[in-house]
C-alpha positions as CSV (number, residue, x, y, z in Angstrom):
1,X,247.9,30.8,119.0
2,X,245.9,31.4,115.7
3,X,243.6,33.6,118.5
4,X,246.6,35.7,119.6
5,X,247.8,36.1,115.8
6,X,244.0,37.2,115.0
7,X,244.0,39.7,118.1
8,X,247.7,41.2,117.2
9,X,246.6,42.0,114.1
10,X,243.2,43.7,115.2
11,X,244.9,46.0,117.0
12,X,245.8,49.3,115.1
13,X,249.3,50.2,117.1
14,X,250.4,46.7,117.3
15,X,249.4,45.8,113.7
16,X,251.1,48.9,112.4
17,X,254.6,48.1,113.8
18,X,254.3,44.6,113.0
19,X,253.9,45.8,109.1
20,X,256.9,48.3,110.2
21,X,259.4,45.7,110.8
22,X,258.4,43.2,108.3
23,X,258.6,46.7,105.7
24,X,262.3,47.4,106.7
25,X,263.2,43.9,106.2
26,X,262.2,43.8,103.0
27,X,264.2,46.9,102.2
28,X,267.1,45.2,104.2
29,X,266.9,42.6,102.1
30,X,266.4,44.6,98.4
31,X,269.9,46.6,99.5
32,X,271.6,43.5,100.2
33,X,271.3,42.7,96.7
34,X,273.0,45.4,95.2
35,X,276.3,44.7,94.4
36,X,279.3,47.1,95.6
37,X,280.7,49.6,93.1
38,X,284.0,48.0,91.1
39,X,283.4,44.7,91.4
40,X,283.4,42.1,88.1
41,X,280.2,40.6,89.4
42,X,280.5,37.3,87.0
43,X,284.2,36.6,87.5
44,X,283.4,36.4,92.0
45,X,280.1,34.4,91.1
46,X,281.8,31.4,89.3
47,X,284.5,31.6,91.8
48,X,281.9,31.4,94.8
49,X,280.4,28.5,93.1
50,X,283.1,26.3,94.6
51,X,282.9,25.6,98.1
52,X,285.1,28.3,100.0
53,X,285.8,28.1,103.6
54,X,286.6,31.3,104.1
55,X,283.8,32.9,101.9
56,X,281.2,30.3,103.6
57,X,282.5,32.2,106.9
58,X,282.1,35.6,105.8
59,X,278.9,34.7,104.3
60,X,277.6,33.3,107.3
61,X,278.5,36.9,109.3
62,X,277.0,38.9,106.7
63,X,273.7,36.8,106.0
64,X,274.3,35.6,102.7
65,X,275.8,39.4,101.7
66,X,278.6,38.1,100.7
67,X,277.7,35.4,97.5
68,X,277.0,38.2,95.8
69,X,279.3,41.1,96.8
70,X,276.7,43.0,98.2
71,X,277.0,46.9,99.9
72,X,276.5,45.0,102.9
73,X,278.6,42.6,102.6
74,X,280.0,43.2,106.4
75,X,276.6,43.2,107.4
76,X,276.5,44.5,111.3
77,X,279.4,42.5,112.7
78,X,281.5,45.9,112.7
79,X,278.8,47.0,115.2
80,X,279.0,43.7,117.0
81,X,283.0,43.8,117.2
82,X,282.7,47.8,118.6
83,X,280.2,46.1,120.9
84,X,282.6,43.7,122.3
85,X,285.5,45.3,122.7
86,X,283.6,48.0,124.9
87,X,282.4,45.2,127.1
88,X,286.0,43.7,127.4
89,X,287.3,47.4,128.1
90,X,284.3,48.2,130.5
91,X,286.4,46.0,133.8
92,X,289.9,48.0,132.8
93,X,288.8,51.7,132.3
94,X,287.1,53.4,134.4
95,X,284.5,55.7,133.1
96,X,283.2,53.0,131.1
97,X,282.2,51.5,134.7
98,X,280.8,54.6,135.8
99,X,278.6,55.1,132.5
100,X,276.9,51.5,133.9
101,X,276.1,52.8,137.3
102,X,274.8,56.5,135.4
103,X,271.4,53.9,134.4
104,X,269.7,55.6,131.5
105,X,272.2,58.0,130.1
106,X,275.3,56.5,130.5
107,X,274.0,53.4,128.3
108,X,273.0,56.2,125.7
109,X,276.9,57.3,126.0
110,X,278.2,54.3,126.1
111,X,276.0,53.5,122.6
112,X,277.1,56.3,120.9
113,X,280.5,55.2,122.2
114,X,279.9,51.9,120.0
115,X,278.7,53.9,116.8
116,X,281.8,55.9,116.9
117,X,284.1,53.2,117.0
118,X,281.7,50.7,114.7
119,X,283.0,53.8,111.8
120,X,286.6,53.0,111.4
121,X,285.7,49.6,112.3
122,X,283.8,49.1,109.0
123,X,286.3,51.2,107.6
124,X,289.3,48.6,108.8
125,X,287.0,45.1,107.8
126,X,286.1,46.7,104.4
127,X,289.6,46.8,103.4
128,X,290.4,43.6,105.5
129,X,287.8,41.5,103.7
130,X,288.4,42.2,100.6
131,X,292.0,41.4,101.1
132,X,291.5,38.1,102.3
133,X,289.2,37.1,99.2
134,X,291.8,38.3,97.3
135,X,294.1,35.9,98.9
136,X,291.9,33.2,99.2
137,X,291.6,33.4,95.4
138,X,295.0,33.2,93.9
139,X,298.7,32.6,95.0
140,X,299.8,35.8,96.9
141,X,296.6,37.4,96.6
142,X,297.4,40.1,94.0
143,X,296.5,38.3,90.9
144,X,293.3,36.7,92.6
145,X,292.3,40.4,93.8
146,X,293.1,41.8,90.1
147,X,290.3,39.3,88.8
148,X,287.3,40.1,91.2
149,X,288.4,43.6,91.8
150,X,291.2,45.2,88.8
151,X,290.4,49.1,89.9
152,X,291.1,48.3,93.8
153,X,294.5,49.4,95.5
154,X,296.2,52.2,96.9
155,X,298.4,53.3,93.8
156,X,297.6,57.0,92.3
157,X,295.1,55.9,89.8
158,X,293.6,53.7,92.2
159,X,292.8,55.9,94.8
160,X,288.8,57.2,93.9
161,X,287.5,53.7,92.8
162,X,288.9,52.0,96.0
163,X,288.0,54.9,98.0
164,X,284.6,54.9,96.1
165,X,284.3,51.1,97.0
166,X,285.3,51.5,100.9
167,X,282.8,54.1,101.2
168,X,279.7,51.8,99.9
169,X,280.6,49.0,102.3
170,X,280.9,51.4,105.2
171,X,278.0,53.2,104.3
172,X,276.0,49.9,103.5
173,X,276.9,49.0,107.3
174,X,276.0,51.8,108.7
175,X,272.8,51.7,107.1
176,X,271.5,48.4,107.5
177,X,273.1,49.5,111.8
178,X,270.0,52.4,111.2
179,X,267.4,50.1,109.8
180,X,267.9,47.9,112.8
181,X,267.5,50.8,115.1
182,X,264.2,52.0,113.4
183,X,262.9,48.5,114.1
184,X,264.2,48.6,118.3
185,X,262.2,52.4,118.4
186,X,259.3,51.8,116.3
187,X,259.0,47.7,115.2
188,X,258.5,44.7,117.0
189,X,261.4,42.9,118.5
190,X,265.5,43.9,118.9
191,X,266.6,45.7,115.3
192,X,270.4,44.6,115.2
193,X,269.2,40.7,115.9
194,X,266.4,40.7,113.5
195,X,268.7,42.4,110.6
196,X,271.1,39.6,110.8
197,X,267.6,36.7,111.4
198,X,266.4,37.9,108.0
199,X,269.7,37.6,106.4
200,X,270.1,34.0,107.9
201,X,266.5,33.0,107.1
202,X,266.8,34.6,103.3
203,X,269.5,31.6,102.5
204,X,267.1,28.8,103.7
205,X,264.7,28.0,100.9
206,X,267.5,28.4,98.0
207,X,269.7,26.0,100.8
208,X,267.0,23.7,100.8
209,X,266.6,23.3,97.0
210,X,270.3,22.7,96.7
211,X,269.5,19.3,98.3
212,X,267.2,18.6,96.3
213,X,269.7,19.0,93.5
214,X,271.9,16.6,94.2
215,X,273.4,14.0,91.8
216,X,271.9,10.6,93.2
217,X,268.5,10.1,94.3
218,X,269.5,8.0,97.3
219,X,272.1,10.1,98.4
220,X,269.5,13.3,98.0
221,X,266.4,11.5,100.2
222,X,269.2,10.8,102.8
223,X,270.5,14.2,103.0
224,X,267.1,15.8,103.3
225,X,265.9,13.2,106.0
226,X,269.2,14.2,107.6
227,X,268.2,17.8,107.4
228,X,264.9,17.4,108.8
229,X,265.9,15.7,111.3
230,X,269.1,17.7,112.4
231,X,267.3,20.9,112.3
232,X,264.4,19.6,114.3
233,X,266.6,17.8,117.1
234,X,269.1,21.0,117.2
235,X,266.2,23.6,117.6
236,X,265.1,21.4,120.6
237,X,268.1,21.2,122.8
238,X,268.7,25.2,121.7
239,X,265.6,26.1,123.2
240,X,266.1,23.9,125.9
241,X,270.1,25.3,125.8
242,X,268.7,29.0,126.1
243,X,266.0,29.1,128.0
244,X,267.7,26.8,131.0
245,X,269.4,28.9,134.0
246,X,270.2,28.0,137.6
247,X,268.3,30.1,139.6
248,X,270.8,31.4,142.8
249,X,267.9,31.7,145.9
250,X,268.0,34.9,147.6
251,X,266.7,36.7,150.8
252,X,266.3,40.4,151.3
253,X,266.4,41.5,154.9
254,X,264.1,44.2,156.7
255,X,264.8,47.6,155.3
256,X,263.8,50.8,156.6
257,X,262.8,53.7,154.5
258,X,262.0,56.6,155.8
259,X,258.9,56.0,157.9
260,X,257.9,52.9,156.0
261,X,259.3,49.5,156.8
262,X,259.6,47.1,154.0
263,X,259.4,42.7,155.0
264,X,261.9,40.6,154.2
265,X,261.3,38.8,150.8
266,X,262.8,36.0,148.5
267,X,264.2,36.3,145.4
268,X,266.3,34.8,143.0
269,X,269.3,35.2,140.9
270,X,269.0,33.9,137.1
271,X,272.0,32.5,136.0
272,X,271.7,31.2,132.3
273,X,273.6,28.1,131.1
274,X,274.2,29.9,127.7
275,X,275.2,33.3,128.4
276,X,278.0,33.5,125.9
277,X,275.6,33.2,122.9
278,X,277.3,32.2,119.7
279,X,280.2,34.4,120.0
280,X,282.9,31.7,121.1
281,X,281.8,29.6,117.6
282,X,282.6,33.1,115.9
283,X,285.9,33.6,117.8
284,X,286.6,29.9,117.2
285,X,286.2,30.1,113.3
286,X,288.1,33.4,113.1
287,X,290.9,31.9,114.6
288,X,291.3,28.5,112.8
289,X,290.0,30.4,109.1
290,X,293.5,32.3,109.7
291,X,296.1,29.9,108.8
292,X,294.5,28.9,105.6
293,X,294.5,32.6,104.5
294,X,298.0,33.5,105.5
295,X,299.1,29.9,104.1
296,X,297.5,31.1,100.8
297,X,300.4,33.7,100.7
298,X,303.6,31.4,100.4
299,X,302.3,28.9,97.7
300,X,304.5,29.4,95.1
301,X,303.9,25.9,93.2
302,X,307.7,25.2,92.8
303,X,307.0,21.8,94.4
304,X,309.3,22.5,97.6
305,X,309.2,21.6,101.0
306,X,307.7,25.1,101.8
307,X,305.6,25.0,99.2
308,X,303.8,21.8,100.2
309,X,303.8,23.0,104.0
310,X,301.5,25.8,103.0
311,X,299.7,23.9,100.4
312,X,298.6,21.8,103.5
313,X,298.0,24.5,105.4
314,X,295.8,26.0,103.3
315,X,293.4,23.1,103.0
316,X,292.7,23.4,106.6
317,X,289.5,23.0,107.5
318,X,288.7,21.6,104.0
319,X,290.4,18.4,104.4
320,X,288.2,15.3,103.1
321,X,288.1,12.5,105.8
322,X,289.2,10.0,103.5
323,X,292.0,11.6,101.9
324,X,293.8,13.5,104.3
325,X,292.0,11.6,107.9
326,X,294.5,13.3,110.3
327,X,294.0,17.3,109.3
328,X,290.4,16.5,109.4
329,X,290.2,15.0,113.1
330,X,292.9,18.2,113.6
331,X,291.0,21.0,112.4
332,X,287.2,20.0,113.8
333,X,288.9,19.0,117.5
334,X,290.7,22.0,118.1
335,X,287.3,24.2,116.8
336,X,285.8,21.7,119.3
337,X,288.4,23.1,122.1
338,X,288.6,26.7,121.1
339,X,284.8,27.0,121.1
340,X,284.8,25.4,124.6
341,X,287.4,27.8,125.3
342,X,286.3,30.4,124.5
343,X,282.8,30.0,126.2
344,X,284.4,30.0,128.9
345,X,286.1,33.1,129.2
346,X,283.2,35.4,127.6
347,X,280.9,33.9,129.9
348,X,283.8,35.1,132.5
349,X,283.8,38.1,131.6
350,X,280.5,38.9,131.0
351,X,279.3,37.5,134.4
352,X,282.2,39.9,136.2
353,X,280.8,43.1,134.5
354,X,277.5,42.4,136.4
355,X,278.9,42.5,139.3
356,X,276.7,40.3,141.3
357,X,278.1,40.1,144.8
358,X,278.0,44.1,145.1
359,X,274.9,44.4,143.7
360,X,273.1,42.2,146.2
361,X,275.3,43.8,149.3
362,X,274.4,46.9,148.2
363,X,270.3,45.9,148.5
364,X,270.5,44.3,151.3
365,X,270.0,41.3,149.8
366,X,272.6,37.5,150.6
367,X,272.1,34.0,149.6
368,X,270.9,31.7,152.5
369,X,274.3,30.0,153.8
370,X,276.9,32.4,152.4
371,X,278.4,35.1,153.5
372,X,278.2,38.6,151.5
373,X,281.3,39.8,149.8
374,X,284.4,37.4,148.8
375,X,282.2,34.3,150.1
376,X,279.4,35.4,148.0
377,X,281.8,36.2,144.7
378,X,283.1,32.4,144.7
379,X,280.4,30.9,145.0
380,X,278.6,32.6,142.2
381,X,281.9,32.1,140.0
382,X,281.9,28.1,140.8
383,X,277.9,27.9,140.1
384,X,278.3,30.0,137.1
385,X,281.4,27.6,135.8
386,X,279.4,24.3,136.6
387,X,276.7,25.2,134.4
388,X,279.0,26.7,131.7
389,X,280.5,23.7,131.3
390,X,276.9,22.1,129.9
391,X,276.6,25.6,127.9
392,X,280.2,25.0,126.4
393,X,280.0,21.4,125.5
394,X,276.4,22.5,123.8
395,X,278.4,25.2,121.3
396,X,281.1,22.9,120.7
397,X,278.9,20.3,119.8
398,X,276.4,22.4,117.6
399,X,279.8,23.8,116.3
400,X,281.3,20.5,114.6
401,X,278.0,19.0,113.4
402,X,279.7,19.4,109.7
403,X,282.4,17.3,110.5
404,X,280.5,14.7,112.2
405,X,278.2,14.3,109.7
406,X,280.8,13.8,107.4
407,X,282.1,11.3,109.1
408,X,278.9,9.4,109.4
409,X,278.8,10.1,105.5
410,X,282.3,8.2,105.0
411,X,281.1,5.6,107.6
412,X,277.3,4.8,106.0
413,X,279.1,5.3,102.5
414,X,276.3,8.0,101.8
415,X,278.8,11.2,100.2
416,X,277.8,14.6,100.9
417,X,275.5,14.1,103.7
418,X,277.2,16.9,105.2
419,X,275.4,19.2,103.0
420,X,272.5,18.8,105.8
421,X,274.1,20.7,108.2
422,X,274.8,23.5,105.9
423,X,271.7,24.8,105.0
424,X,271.5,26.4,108.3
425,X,274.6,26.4,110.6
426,X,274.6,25.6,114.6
427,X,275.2,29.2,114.9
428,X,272.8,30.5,112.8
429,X,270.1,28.6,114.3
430,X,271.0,29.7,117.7
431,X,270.6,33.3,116.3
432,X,267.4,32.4,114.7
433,X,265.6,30.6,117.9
434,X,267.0,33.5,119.9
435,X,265.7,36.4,117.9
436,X,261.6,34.0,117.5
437,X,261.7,33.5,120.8
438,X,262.8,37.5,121.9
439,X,260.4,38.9,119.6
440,X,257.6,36.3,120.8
441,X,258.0,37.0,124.0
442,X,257.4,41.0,123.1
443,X,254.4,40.2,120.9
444,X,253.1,38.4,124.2
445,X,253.5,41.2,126.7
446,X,252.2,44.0,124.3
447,X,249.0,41.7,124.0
448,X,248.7,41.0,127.9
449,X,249.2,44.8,128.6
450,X,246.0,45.2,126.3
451,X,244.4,42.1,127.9
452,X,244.6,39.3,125.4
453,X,246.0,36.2,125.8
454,X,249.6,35.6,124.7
455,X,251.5,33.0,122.2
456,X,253.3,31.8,124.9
């Protein structure tokens, strides 16, 4: 591997856009430090020092944007969320389908399709976001808001701060959308993957020395063998996770071209046990971070009924397993379902939009023992649920590692163990071993198209 490092860097073209992409990382990186216009930068910073679930979530989608109120605080998730929703509309309308069968330039339309709608997007999350910090902070979200942010709202003599501060978050998206897009034409590797890898891996190392500021020595040395450990074990099975697909056999009858005569040949159809990605975790925490924020709108700290109903509420998620042991089980089961859920109906939906059955019909082309066309369609759909299941069960699991190991923290007597699955999240790590293991594999066939020998 040292070799194939050596010979990547000896070669001018691949050297240069190696450099390339580690340069516009490092400018990804100096931008998401600079905090957005109107913001009291100190007053959010001793807020963010407590443990927030809702700015731990946001953080986690913006790649550590977000502790410090950063231009690109909404990293590229309103590019991902224009992504999905075209791939959910592309089964119901129509000329989004025909744009897939155009090859080449209906996926440029249907990209620039995603950048128009990623604008208004941005637009919409800016103003979202920063109204649920504002509720997350204080009772009915006004007074909290008026401390982070007192120039933001839509009266008259608010309107060119807020506007100024919508615009910087927008266009700090839309940049940081750009520098991934330089990196896919010109760099090594996919751009919009490797813009939110370096903002996962730039919270490791100050993650890491947080353990080794805890309080007690023994609970410290326990937390960081947990770490170690965790990380190591859970990058395993996520390779394993990711790389494993059921491969559907398939044979091609004798076609006739022309005057040529091509043979029959075998083929197969990969079918990966993960093909949902970490997308259900996301739509799984979206979901459950919801109540706690609308809950944070009706505590009025009169004591009442109501009031303690949403005080409850609002603790969702955050519930310690000692002190409140049934909104604990609550909250990390049913982000245990919804992931599991959820898997499966992207992987649905996603495995619909290929369009399998036609496809193979259309090349002349059946598995052995089933017929083409419905036949065909049900049993892809049953093989493609059987290995789901495994795939689901692996996000769910990778999803609630927190929780368990706060349980095995109350259980061993070992407090704040759970810090070791927080340095890096489930989901993060999937992104991470996803994104090495894409740009590996194109660092190994640039080198084999120039003769060398690959990483891999």
């Amino acid at each position: 591997m040292v070799e194939s490092v050596r010979a990547a860097f000896s070669l001018p073209d691949l050297r240069r856009r190696i450099l390339f992409t580690v340069l516009i990382l490092v400018i990804y990186r100096l931008v998401a430090n600079i905090p957005v216009p109107g913001v009291n930068l100190s007053a959010w910073l001793s807020f963010t020092a407590a443990n927030n679930q809702l700015v731990n979530f946001l953080d986690l989608l913006s790649g550590g944007a977000v502790r410090n109120f950063s231009v690109m605080a909404m990293g590229v998730y309103p590019y991902i969320t224009a992504s999905i929703i075209i791939q959910l509309l592309t089964p119901i309308i129509p000329q989004l389908q025909e744009m897939d069968s155009e090859g080449e330039s209906g996926r440029n339309r249907k990209n620039r399709i995603t950048y128009y709608l990623t604008v208004p997007l941005s637009l919409l999350q800016a103003v979202g976001q920063i109204r649920l910090i504002g509720f997350s902070i204080g009772a009915g979200g006004a007074d909290g808001l008026a401390q982070i942010m007192p120039n933001f709202g839509f009266a008259a003599e608010q309107l060119l701060p807020t506007f100024t501060t919508l615009l910087a978050m927008m266009g700090g998206t839309m940049f940081a959308i750009w520098l991934g897009e330089l990196i896919t034409e010109d760099g090594i590797g996919q751009g919009i993957s490797l813009i939110i890898f370096g903002g996962i891996v730039s919270r490791i190392l100050p993650g890491i020395a947080g353990l080794f500021q805890l309080d007690e020595t023994t609970t410290m040395i326990f937390t960081v063998a947990a770490f170690l450990i965790i990380t190591v074990l859970t990058i395993f099975v996520i390779v394993i996770v990711q790389e494993g697909q059921r491969r559907i056999p398939v044979q091609y009858g004798r076609r006739v071209r022309g005057r040529k005569v091509y043979q029959g040949q075998s083929s197969y159809v990969p079918l990966k046990v993960n093909t949902a990605g970490m997308i259900p975790i996301i739509f799984a925490q979206s979901i459950l971070t919801f109540p706690s924020v609308l809950a944070g709108l009706f505590i009025s700290g009169d004591g009442g009924f109501m009031d303690t109903v949403a005080t409850a509420l609002s603790r969702f998620g955050n519930a310690d397993p000692t002190v409140a042991p049934v909104g604990f089980v609550i909250y990390w089961l049913s982000f245990f379902i919804l992931v599991v859920g959820f898997t499966f109906f992207y992987t649905d939906v996603m495995v619909r939009q290929q369009n399998i059955p036609q496809t193979l019909q259309r090349q002349g082309g059946f598995i052995p023992g089933i017929r083409p066309g419905k036949r065909t369609e049900d049993y892809i759909t049953k093989v493609v649920r059987r290995i789901t299941f495994a795939g689901a069960i692996f996000l769910g699991t990778i999803a609630i590692l927190p929780g368990i190991m706060s349980l095995v923290g109350v259980i061993l007597n070992i407090p704040g163990i759970e810090q070791s699955t927080l340095v890096v999240s489930g989901s993060g790590l999937i992104i991470v071993v996803g994104v090495v293991i894409d740009t590996m594999r194109q660092l190994e066939s640039q080198l084999l198209m120039r003769q060398y020998e690959g990483f891999i």
